[in-house]
C-alpha positions in Angstrom: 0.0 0.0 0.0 0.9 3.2 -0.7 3.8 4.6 2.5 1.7 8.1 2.8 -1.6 6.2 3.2 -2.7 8.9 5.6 -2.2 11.4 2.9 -4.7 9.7 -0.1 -3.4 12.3 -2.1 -0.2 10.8 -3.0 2.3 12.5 -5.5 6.0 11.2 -6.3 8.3 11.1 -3.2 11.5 10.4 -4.9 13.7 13.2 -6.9 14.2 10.5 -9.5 10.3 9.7 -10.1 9.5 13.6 -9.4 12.1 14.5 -12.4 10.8 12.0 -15.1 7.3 13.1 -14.7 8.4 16.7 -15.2 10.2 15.1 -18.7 7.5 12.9 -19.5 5.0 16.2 -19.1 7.7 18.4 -21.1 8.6 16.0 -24.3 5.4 14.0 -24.8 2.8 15.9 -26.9 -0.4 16.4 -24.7 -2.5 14.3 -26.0 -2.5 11.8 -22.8 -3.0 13.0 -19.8 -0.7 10.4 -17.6 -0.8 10.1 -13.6 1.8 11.5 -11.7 3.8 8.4 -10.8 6.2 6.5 -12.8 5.3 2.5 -13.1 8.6 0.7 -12.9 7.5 -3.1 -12.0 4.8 -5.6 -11.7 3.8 -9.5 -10.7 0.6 -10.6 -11.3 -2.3 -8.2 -10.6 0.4 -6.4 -8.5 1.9 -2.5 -10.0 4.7 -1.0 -8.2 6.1 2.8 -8.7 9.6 4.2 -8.5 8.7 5.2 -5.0 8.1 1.5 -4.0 4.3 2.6 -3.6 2.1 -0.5 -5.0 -1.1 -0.8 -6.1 -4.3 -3.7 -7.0 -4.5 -3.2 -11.0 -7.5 -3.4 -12.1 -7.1 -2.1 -15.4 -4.4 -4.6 -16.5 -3.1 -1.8 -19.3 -6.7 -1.6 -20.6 -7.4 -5.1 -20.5 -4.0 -5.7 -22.6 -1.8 -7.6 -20.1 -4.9 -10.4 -19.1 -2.5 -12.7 -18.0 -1.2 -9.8 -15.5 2.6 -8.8 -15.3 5.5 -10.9 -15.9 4.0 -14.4 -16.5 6.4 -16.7 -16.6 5.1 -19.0 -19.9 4.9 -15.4 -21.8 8.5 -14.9 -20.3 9.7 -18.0 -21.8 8.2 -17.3 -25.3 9.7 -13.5 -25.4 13.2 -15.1 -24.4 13.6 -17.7 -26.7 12.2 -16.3 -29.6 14.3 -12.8 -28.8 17.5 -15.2 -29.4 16.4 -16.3 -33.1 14.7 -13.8 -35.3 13.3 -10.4 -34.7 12.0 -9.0 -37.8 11.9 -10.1 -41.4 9.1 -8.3 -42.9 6.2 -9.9 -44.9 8.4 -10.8 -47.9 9.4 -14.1 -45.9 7.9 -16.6 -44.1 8.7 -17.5 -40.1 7.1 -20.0 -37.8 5.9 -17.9 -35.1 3.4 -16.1 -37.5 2.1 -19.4 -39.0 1.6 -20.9 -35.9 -0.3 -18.5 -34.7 -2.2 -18.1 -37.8 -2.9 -21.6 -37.2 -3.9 -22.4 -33.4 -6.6 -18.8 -34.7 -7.9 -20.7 -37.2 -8.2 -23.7 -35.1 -9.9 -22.0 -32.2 -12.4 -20.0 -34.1 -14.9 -21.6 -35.8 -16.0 -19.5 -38.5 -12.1 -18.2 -39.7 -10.4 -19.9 -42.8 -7.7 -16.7 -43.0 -5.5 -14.2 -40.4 -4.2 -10.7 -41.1 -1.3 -9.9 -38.7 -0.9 -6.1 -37.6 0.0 -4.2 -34.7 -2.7 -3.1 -32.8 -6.9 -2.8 -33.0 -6.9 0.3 -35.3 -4.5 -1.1 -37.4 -6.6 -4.5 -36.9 -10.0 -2.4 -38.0 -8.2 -0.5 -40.6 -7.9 -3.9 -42.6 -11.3 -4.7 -41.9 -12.9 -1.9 -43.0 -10.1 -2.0 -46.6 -11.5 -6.0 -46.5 -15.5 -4.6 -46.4 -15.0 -2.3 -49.1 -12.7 -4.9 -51.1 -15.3 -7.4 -50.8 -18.2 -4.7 -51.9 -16.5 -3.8 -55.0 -15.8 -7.2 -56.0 -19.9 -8.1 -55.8 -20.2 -5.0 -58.3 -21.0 -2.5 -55.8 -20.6 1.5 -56.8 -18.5 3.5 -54.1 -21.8 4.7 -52.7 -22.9 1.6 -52.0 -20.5 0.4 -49.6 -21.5 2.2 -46.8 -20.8 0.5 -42.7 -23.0 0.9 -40.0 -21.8 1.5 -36.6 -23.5 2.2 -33.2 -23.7 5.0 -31.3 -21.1 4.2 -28.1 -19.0 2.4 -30.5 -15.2 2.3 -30.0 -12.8 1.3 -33.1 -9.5 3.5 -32.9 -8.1 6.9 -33.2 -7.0 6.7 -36.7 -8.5 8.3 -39.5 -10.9 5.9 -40.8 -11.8 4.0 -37.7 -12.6 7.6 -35.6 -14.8 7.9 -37.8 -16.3 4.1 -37.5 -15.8 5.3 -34.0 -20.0 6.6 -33.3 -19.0 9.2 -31.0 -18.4 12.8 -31.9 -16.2 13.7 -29.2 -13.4 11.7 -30.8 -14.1 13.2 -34.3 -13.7 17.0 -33.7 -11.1 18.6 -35.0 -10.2 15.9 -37.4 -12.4 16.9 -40.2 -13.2 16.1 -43.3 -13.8 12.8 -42.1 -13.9 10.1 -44.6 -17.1 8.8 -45.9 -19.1 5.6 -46.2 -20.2 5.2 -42.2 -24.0 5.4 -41.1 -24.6 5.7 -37.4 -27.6 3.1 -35.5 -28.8 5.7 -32.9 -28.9 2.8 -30.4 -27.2 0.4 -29.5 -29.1 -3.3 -28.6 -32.6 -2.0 -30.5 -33.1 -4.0 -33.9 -35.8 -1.2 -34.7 -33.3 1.5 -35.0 -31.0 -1.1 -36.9 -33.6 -2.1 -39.5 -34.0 1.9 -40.2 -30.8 2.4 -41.1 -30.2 0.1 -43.8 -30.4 1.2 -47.5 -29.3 -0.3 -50.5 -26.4 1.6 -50.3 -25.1 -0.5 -46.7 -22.7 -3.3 -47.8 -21.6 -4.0 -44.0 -22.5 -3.8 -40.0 -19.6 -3.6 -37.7 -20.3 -4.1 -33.6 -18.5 -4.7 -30.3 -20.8 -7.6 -28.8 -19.5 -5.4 -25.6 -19.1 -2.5 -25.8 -16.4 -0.8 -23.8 -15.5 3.2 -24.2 -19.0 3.0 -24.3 -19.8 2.3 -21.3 -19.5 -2.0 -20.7 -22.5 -2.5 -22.7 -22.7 -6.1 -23.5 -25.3 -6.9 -26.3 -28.9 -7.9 -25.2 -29.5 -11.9 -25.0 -30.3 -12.4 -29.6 -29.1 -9.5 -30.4 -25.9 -10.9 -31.9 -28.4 -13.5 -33.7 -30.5 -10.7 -35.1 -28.2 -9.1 -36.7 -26.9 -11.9 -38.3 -30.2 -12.8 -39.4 -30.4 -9.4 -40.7 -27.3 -9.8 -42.5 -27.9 -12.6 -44.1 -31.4 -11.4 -45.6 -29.7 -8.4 -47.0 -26.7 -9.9 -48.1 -24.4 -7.8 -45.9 -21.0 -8.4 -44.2 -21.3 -9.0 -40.5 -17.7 -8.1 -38.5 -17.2 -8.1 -34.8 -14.9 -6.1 -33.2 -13.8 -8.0 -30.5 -10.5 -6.1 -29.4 -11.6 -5.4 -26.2 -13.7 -7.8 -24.7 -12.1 -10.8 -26.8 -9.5 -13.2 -25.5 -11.3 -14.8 -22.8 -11.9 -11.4 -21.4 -15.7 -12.5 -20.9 -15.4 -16.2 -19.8 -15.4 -17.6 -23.4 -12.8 -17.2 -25.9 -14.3 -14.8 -27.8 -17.3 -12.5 -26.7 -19.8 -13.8 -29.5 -19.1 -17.4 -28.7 -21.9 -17.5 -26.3 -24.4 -16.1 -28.7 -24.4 -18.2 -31.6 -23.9 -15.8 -33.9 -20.7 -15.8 -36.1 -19.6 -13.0 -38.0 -17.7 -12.7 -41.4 -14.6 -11.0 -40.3 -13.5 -10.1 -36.7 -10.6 -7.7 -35.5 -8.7 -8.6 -32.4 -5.9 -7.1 -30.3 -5.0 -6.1 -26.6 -4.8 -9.1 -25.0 -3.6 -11.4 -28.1 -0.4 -10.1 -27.2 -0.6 -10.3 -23.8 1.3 -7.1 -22.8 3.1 -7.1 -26.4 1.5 -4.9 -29.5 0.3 -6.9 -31.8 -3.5 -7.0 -34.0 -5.4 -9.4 -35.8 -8.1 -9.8 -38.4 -10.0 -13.3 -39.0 -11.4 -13.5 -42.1 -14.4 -16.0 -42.9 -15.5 -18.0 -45.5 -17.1 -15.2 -48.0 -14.2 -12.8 -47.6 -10.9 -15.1 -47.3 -9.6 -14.8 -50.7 -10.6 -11.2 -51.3 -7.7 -9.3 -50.0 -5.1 -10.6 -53.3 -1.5 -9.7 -53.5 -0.7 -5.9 -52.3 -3.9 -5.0 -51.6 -3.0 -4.4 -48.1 0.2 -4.9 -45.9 2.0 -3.9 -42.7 5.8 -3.9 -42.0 5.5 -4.9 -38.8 2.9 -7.2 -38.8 3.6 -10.9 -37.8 6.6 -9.9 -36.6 7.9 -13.2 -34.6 8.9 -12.0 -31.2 5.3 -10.7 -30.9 3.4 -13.5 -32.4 5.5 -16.4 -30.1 4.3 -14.4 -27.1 0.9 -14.2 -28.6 0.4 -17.7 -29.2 1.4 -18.9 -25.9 -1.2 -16.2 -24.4 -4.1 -17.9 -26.8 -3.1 -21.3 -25.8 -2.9 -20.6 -22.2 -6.3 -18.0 -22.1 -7.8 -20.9 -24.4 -7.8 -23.5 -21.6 -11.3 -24.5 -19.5 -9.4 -23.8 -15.9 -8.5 -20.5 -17.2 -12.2 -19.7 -18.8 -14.0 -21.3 -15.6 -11.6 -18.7 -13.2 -12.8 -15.3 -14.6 -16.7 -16.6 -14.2 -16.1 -17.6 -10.5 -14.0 -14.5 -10.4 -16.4 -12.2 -12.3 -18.7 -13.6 -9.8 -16.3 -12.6 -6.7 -15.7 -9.0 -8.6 -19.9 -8.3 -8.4 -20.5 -8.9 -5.1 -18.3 -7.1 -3.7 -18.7 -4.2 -6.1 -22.3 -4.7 -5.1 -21.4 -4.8 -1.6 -19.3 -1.9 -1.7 -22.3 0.5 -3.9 -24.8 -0.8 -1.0 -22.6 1.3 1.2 -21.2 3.5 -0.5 -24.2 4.9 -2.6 -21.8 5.7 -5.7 -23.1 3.2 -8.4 -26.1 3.1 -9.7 -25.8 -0.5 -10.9 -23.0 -3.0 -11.9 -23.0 -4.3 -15.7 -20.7 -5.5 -18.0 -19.6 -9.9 -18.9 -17.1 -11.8 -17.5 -14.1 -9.7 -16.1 -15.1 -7.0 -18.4 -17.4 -5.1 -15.9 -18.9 -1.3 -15.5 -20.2 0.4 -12.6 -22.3 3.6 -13.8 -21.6 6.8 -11.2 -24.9 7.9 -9.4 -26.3 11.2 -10.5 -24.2 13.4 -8.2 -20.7 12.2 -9.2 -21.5 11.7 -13.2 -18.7 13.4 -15.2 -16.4 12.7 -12.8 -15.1 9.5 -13.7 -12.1 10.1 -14.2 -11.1 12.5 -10.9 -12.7 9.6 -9.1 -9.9 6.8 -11.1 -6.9 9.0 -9.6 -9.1 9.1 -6.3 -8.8 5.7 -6.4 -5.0 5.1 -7.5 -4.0 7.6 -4.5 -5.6 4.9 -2.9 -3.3 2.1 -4.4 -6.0 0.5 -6.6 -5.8 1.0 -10.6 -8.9 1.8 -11.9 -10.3 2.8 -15.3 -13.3 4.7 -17.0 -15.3 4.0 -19.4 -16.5 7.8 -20.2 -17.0 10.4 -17.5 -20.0 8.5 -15.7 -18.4 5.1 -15.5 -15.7 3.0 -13.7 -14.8 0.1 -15.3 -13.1 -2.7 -14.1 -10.8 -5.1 -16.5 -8.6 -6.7 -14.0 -6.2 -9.7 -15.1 -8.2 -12.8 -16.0 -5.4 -14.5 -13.7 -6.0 -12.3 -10.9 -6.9 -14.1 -7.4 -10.4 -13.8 -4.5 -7.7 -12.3 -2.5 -6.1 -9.8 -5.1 -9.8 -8.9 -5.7 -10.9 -8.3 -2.1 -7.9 -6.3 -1.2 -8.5 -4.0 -4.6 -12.0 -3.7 -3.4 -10.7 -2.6 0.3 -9.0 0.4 -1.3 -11.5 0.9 -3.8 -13.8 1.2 -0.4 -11.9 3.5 0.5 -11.3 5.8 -1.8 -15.2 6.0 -2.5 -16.0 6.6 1.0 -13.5 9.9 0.8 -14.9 10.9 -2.2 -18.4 10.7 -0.4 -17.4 12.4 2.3 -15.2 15.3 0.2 -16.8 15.7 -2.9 -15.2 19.2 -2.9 -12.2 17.2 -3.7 -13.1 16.1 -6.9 
């Protein structure tokens, strides 16, 4: 726990830590706002700073490192692969890549191919190049190849996928914003679907939970109803899955559990298990469209980051590991219930699996975010999911105990900011 516990506002002690945040504030362009510590180790769903201060992460690097910090099989696979190959680029072949490609293709029903990049945007970048590939190849006009998206939606910060993105605060500024993206109004409500489709939509891209949102899953059929839909129209059905794949719900993948498979789905975050890496599966209708140079990344594939990423799938992919974040999402709601019961700061707990929200009650919404560094100067890590909501992606690995002392500082913290809104 954090030495000045007494003080909950806790800033750097050391000259050392109190010197590289003035650099990291002086030579990083502002767009991130970082807290004023500097991270320098962890173990498991343990953080420590440079002034030996530790904290309960519940954020595991925005549900990246879901195996939490320095796991040992990961370890193995960065250090044995680091002494062979690094980088080659896509004009060769190496076995890291393929066997990756592989184990995908094995555990995911629906894929036949896999697209290797470095990250989600870069992961819905090729999706969106694969929708509009696959709409020109079925004779479709430029005008006709329009995606839908819904409102909360999340899909990166670059160009084409803020605007995916259905949320204008992440568009302004950036303007003219590519075309070709229709927005559902709401999110879960086949009504408001069904209205948007014209005979210009080729595709529908969702999040079957979504997270900047908010931690919205998708209702019970909702997943099955737009596949329906889909299907009737003859449109392209792609799940973006970088958040709340990877056994981050208590399946593999989030749509699993729904019966509803999609034609192309993006992953990333947790494939790499701490490492940057991206993915898009590509079904049976669109396998073969991408042909030779249509799309590419340097980077992607590379070896190091695909041998650590395939022993992450192999170990997330395993029953123990899948049946341990539903008795631990189970451990996580109570006492986040428990805690609101007291507390009075959420007005409800929602989300799936490990992947769980808790909405702010009417006098703290908008200040999500002053209430995560509340709760870090409490020596818990946690994260938002807009200005009205906490959200709470904590290592799938992570233990009842790890939990319950998290939700004793998280207690805490709440119970301050109860007591001192003024502080916030």
């Amino acid at each position: 726990m954090l030495k000045n516990r007494d003080l909950p506002f806790a800033t750097p002690e050391g000259q050392a830590s109190k010197d590289l945040v003035w650099k990291g504030q002086t030579y990083f362009t502002p767009n991130y706002k970082p807290r004023e510590m500097i991270l320098d180790h962890g173990k498991g769903a343990r953080l420590w700073d440079m002034d030996d201060n530790e904290y309960v992460d519940f954020g595991a690097g925005i549900a990246v490192c879901s195996l939490g910090h320095q796991d040992e099989d990961l370890l193995e696979a960065l250090q044995k692969q680091s002494r062979k190959l690094w980088h080659t680029s896509n004009i060769f072949f190496t076995e890291p890549s393929i066997r990756l490609a592989e184990a995908l293709v094995e555990a995911v029903p629906f894929a036949k191919r896999v697209y290797f990049c470095n990250s989600g945007a870069e992961a819905n970048e090729a999706a969106i190049k694969l929708i509009r590939k696959w709409a020109t190849s079925q004779g479709r006009a430029p005008q006709q190849r329009e995606i839908i998206t819904f409102a909360g939606s999340f899909h990166g910060r670059t160009l084409a996928t803020v605007t995916a993105t259905a949320q204008p605060k992440y568009q302004q500024g950036f303007e003219p914003l590519p075309a070709g993206f229709v927005y559902c109004p709401a999110f879960n409500d086949m009504e408001a679907l069904a209205s948007c489709i014209t005979e210009n939509t080729c595709a529908i891209l969702a999040e079957p939970v979504q997270g900047e949102g908010g931690v919205i899953p998708a209702r019970p059929g909702f997943l099955q109803e737009i596949r329906a839909l889909c299907d009737e129209r003859g449109l392209l059905l792609a799940y973006d899955e970088i958040q709340c794949g990877m056994g981050r719900t208590g399946a593999l993948f989030a749509h699993m559990t729904e019966g509803a498979a999609p034609d192309i789905m993006t992953i990333a975050k947790a494939l790499g298990g701490g490492l940057p890496i991206g993915a898009m599966l590509a079904g049976e209708k669109v396998a073969e469209i991408f042909d030779f140079g249509s799309h590419g990344s340097t980077f992607g594939g590379n070896p190091v980051m695909c041998a650590v990423a395939l022993a992450a799938l192999e170990k997330i992919n395993s029953p123990a590991l899948l049946a341990h974040v539903a008795a631990m999402e189970q451990h996580l709601r109570k006492g986040l219930e428990a805690i609101s019961a007291e507390t009075e700061m959420f007005s409800g707990i929602r989300g799936k699996g490990l992947m769980i929200g808790a909405p702010l009650v009417q006098d703290f919404c908008g200040k999500s975010g002053a209430i995560s560094e509340l709760c870090r100067r409490f020596g818990v890590l946690v994260l938002v999911a807009g200005p009205d909501v906490l959200r709470f992606v904590p290592p799938l690995t992570i233990t009842p105990d790890e939990i319950d002392d998290g939700l004793t500082r998280l207690k805490a913290a709440l119970t301050y900011a109860r007591a001192h809104p003024e502080s916030l």
